[in-house]
C-alpha positions as CSV (number, residue, x, y, z in Angstrom):
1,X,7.2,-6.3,21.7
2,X,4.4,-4.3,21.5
3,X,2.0,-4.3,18.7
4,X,3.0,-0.8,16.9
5,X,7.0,-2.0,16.7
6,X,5.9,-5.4,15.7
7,X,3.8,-3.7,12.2
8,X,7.0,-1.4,12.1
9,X,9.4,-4.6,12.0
10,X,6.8,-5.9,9.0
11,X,6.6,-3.1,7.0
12,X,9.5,-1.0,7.2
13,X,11.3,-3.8,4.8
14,X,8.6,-3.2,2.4
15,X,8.9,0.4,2.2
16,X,12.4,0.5,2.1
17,X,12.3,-1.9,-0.9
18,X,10.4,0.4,-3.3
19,X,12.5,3.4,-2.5
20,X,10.1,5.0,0.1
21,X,10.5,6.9,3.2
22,X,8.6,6.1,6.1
23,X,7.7,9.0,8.0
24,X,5.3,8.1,10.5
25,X,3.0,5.0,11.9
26,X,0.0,5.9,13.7
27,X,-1.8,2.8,15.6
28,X,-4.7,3.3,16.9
29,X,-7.6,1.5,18.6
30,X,-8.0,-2.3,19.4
31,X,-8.2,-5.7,18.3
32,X,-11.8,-5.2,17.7
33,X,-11.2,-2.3,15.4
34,X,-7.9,-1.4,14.9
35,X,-6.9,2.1,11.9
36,X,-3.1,1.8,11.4
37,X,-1.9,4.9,9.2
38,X,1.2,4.9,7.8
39,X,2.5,8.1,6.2
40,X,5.0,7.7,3.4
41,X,6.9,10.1,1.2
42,X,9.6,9.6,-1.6
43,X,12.6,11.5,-3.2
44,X,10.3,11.7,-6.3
45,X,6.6,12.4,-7.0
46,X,4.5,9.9,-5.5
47,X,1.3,9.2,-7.8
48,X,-2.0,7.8,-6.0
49,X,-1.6,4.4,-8.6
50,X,2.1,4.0,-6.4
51,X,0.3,4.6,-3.4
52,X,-2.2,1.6,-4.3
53,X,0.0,-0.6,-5.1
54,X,2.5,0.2,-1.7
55,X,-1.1,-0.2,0.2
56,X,-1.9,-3.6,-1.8
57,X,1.6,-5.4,-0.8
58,X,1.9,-4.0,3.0
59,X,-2.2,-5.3,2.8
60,X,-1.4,-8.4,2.2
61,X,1.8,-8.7,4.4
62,X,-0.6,-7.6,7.5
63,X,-2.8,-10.3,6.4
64,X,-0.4,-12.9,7.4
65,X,-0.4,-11.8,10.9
66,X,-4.5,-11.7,11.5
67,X,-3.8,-13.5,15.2
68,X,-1.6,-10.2,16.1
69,X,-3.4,-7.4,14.5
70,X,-7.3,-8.9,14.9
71,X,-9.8,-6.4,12.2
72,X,-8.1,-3.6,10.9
73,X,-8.1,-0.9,8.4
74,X,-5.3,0.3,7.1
75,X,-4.8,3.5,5.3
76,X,-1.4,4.5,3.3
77,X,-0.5,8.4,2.4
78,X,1.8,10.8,1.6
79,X,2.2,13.0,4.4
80,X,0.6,15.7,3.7
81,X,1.6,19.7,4.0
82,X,0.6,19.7,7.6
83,X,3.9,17.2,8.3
84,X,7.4,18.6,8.7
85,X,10.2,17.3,7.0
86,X,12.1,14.6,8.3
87,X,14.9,13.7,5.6
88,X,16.9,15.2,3.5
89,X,15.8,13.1,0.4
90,X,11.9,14.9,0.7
91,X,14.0,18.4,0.1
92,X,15.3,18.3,-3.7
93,X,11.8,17.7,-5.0
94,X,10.2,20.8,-3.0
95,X,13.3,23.3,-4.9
96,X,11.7,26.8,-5.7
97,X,8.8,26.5,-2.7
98,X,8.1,28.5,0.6
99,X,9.3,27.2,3.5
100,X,9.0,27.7,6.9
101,X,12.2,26.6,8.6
102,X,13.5,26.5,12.5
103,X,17.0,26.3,12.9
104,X,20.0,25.9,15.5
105,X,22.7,28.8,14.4
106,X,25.3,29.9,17.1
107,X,23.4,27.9,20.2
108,X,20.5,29.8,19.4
109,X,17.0,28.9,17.2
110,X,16.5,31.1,14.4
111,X,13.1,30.8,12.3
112,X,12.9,31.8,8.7
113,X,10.6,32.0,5.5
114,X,11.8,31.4,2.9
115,X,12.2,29.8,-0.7
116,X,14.7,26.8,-1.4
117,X,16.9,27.5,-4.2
118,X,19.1,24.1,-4.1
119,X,20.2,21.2,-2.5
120,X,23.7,20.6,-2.9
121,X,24.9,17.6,-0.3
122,X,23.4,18.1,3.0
123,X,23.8,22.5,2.4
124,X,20.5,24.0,1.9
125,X,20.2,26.9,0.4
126,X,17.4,29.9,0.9
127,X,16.6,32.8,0.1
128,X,14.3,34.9,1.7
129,X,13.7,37.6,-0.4
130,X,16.7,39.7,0.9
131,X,19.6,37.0,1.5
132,X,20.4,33.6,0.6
133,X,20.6,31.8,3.4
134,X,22.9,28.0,3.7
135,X,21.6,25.6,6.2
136,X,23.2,22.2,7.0
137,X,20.4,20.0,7.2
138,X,21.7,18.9,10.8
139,X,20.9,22.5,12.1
140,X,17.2,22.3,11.2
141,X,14.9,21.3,14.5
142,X,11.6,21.8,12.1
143,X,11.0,22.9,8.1
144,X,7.6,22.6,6.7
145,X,6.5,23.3,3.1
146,X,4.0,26.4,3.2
147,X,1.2,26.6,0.7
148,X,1.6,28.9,-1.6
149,X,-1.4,29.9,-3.8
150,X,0.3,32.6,-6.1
């Protein structure tokens, strides 16, 4: 097993427990000086004090297994704008926001901007200005949350 499935296997549990979604693991470097990011996100709004505290127990989990993972840092986040969305739990918390959203629609990939007005099951609704849209959540290939400064 290599060494990124093996800290997936250890803190997936750990995540899951507190209601958290893990969206990505990053491993990089060696044994000499290993980073290991792990991006996190949650149907709610995460706080940096709930960030600590997931970092603290997944910390001392890793601990356990120094032999595997030799010096490393770790660093736990929220992902971040820059990240699509990967579940439909992250959507009913970003209601009322621009999106920019790629989707499958008659064998074909339509792209839209546009503002989520509600989640109701796995139907998405947008509107775009001019029409409400409804997406399943299976047709999406990509939707990202676009800053809005207004």
């Amino acid at each position: 097993m290599d060494i990124k499935n093996k800290i997936l296997e250890i803190v997936t549990p750990i995540i899951e427990s507190r209601n958290f979604l893990l969206i990505d693991l990053v491993v990089r470097g060696d044994e000499r000086k290993r980073i290991i990011e792990i991006f996190v996100d949650s149907p709610e709004i995460m706080s940096a004090d709930t960030l600590v505290e997931l970092s603290r127990h997944i910390n001392n989990r890793l601990g356990i297994e120094e032999n595997l993972l030799g010096n490393y840092r770790l660093d736990v986040s929220s992902p971040g704008v820059d990240r699509p969305l990967k579940f439909l739990a992250q959507y009913p918390k970003n209601i009322n926001r621009l999106f920019e959203v790629s989707y499958q629609d008659d064998k074909e990939t339509r792209k839209i901007k546009a503002k989520l007005i509600s989640v109701n099951g796995e139907e998405l609704l947008f509107n775009d200005g001019k029409n409400e849209i409804l997406i399943n959540f299976n047709q999406i290939v990509k939707a990202k949350v676009l800053i809005s400064f207004s």
